[in-house]
Backbone as XML, in Angstrom:
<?xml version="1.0"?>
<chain id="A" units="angstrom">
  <residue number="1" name="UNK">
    <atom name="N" x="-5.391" y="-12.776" z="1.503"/>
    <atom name="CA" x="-4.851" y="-11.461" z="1.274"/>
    <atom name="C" x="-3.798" y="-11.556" z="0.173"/>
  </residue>
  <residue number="2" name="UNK">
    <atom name="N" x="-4.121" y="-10.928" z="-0.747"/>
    <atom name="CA" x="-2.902" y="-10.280" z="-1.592"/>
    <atom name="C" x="-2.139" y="-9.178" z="-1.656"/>
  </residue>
  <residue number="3" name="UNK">
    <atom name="N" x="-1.049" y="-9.219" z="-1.855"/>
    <atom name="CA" x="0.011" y="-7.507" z="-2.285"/>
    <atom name="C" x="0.193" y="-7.618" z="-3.252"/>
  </residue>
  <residue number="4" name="UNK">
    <atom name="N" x="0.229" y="-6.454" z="-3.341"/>
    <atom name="CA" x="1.173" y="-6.080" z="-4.773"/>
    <atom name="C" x="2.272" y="-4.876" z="-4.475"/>
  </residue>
  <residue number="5" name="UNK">
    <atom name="N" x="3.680" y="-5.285" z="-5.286"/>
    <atom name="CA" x="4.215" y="-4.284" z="-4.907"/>
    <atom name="C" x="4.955" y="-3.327" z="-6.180"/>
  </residue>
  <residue number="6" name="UNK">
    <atom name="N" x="5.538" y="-2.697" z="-6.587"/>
    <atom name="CA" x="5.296" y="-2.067" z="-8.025"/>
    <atom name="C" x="6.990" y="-1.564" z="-8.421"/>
  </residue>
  <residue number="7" name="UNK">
    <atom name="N" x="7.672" y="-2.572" z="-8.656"/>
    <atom name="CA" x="9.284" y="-1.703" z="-8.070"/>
    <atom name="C" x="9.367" y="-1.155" z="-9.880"/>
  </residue>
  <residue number="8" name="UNK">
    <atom name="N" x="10.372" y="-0.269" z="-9.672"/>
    <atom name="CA" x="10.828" y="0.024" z="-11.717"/>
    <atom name="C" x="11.596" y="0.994" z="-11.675"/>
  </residue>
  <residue number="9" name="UNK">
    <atom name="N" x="11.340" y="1.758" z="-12.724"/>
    <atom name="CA" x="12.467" y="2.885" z="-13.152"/>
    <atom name="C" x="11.266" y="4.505" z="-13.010"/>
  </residue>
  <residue number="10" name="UNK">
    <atom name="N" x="11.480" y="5.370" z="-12.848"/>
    <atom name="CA" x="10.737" y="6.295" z="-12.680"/>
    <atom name="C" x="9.978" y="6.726" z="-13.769"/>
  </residue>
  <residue number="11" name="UNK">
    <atom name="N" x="8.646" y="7.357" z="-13.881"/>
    <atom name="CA" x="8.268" y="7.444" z="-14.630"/>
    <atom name="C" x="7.560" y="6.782" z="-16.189"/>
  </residue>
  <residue number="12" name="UNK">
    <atom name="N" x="7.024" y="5.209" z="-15.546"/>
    <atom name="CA" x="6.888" y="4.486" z="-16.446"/>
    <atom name="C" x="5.106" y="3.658" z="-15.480"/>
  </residue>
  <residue number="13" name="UNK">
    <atom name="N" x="4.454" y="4.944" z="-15.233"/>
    <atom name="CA" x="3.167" y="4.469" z="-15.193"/>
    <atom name="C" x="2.988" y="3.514" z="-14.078"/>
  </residue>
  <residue number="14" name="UNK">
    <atom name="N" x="3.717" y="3.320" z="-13.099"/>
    <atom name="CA" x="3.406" y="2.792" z="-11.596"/>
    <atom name="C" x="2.106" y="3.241" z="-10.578"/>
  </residue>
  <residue number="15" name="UNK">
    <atom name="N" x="2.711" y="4.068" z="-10.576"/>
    <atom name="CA" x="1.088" y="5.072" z="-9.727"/>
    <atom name="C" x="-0.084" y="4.952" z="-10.869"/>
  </residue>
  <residue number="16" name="UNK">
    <atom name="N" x="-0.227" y="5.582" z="-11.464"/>
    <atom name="CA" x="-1.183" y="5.202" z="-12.697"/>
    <atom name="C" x="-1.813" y="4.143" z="-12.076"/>
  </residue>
  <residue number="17" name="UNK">
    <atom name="N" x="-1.281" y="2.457" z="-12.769"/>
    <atom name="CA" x="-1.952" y="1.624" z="-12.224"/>
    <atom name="C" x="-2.095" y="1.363" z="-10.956"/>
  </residue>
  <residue number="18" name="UNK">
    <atom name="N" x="-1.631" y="1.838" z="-10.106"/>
    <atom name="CA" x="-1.970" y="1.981" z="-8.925"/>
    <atom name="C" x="-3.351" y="2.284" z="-8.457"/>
  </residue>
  <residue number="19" name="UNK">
    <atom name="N" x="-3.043" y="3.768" z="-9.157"/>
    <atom name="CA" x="-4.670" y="4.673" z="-9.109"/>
    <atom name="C" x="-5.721" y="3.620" z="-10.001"/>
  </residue>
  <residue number="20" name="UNK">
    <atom name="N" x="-5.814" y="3.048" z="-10.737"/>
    <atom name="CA" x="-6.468" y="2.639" z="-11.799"/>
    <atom name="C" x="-6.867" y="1.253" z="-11.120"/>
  </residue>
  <residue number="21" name="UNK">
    <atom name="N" x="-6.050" y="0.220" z="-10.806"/>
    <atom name="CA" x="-6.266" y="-0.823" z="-10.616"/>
    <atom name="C" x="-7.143" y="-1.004" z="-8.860"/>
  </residue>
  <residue number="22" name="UNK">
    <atom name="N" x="-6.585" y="0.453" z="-7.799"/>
    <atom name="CA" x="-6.839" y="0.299" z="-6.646"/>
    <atom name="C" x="-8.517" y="0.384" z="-6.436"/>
  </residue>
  <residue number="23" name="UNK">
    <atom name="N" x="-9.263" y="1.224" z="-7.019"/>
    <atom name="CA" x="-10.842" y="1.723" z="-7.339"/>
    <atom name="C" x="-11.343" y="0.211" z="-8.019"/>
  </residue>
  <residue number="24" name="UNK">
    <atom name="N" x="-11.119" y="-0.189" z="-8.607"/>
    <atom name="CA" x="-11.873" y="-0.650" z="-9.446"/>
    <atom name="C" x="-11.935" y="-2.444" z="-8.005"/>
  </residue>
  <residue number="25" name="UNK">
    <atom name="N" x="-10.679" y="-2.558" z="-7.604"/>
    <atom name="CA" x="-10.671" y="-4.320" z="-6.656"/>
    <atom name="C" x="-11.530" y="-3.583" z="-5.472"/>
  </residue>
  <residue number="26" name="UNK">
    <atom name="N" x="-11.197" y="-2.127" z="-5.152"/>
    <atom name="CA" x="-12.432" y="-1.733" z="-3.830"/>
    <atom name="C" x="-13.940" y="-1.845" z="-4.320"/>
  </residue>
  <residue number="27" name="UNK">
    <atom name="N" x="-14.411" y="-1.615" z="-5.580"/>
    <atom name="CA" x="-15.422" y="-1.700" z="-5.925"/>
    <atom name="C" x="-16.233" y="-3.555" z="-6.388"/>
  </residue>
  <residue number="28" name="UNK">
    <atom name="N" x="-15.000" y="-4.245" z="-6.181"/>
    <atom name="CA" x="-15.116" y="-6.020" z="-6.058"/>
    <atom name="C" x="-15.257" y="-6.064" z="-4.888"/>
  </residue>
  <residue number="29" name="UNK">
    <atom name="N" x="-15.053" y="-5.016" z="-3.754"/>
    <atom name="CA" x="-15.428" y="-5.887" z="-2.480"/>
    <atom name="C" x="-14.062" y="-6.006" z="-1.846"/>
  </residue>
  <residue number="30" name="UNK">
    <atom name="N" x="-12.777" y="-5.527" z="-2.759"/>
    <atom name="CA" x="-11.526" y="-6.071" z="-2.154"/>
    <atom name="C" x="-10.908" y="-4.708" z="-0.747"/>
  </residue>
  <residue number="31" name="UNK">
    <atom name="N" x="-10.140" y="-5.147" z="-0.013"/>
    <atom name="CA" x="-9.875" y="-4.233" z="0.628"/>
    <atom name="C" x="-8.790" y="-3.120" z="-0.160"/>
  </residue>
  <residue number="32" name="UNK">
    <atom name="N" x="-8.806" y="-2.378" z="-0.213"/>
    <atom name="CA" x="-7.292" y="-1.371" z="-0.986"/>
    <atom name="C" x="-6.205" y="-0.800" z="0.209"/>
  </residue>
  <residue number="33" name="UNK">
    <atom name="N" x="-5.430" y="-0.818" z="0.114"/>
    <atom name="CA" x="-4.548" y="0.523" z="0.708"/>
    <atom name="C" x="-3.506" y="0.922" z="0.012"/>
  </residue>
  <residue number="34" name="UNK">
    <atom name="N" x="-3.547" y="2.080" z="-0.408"/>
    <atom name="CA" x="-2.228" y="2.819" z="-1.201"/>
    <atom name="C" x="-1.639" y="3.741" z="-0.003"/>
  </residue>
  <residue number="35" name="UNK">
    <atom name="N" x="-0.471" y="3.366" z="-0.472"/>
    <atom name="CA" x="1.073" y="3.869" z="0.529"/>
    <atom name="C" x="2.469" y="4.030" z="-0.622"/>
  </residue>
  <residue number="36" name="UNK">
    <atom name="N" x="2.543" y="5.237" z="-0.483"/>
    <atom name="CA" x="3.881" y="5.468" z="-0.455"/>
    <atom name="C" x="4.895" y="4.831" z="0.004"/>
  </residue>
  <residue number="37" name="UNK">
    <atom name="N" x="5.932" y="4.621" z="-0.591"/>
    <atom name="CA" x="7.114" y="3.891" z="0.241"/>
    <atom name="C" x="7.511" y="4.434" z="1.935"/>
  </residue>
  <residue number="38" name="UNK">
    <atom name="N" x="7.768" y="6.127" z="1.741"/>
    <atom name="CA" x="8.497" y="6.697" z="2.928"/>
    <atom name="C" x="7.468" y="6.178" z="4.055"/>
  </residue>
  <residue number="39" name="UNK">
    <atom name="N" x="6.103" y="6.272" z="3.606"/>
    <atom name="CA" x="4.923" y="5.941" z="4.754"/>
    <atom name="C" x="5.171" y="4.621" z="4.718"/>
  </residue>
  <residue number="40" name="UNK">
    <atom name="N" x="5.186" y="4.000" z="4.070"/>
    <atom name="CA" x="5.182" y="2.160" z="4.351"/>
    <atom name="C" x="6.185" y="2.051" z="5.215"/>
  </residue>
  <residue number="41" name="UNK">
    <atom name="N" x="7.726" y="2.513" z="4.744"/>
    <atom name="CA" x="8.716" y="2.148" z="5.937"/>
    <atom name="C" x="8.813" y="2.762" z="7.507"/>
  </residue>
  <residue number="42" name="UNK">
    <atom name="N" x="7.496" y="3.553" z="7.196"/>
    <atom name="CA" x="7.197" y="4.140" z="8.675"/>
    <atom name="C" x="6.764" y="3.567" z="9.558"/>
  </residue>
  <residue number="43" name="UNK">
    <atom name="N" x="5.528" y="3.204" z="9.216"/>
    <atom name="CA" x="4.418" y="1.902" z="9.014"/>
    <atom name="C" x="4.960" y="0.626" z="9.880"/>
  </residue>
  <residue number="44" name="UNK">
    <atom name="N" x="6.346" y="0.194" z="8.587"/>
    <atom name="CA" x="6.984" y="-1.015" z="9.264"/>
    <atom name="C" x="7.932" y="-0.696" z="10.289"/>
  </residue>
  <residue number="45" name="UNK">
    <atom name="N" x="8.715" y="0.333" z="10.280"/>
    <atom name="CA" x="9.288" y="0.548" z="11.633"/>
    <atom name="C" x="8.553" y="0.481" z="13.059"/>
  </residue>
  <residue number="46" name="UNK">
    <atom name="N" x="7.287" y="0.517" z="12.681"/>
    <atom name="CA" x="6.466" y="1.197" z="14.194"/>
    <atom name="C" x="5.352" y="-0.365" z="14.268"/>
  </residue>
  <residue number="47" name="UNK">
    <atom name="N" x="5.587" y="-0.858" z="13.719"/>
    <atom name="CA" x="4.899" y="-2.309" z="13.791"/>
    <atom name="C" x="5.211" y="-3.093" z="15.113"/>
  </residue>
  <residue number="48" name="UNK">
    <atom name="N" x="4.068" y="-3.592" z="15.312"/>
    <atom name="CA" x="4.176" y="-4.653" z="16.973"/>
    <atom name="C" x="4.211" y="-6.070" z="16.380"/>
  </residue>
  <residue number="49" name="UNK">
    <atom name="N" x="4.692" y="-6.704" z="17.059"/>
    <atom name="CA" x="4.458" y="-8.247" z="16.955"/>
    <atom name="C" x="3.308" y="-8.665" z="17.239"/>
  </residue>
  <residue number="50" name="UNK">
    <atom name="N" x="2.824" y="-8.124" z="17.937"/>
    <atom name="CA" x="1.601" y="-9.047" z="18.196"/>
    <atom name="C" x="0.428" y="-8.601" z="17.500"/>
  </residue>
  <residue number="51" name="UNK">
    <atom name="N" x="0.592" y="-7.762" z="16.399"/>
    <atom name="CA" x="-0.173" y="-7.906" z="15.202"/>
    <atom name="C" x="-0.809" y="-6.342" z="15.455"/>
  </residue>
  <residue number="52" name="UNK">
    <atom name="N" x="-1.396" y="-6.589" z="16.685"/>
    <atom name="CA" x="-1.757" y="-4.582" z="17.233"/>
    <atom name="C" x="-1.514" y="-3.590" z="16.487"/>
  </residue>
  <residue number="53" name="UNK">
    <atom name="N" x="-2.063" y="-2.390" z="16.145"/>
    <atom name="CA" x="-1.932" y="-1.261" z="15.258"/>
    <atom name="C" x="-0.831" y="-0.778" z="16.527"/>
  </residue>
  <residue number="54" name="UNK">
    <atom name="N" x="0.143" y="-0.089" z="15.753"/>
    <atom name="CA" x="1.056" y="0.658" z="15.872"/>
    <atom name="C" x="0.388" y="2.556" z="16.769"/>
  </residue>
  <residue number="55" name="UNK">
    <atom name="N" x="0.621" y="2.934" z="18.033"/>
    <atom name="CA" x="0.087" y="4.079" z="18.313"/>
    <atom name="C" x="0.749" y="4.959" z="17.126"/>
  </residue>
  <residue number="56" name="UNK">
    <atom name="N" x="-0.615" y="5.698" z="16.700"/>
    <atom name="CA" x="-0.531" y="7.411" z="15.452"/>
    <atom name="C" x="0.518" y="8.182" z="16.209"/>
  </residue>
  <residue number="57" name="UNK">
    <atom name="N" x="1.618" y="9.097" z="15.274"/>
    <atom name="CA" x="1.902" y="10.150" z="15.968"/>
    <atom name="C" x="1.555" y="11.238" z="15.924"/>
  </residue>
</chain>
């Protein structure tokens, strides 16, 4: 498994490659997931240890 994570200054083409680069590794076969930060730190707040998906709210 790889991440990638995209930190910078606003407005300098982040999402872009995001959008651009995420289609093209799903179409290699790779898994994708695009997340927003506010959702990622949601994500990680509601995370189990024992690896288990987190119950939806």
């Amino acid at each position: 498994m790889r991440t990638s994570s995209s930190p910078g200054p606003n407005r300098t083409g982040k999402t872009w490659l995001a959008c651009a680069f995420g289609p093209r590794a799903a179409r290699l076969g790779h898994s994708v997931l695009y997340l927003r930060m506010p959702r990622l730190f949601d994500d990680l707040a509601m995370a189990r240890p024992d690896g288990l998906p987190a119950p939806h709210r």
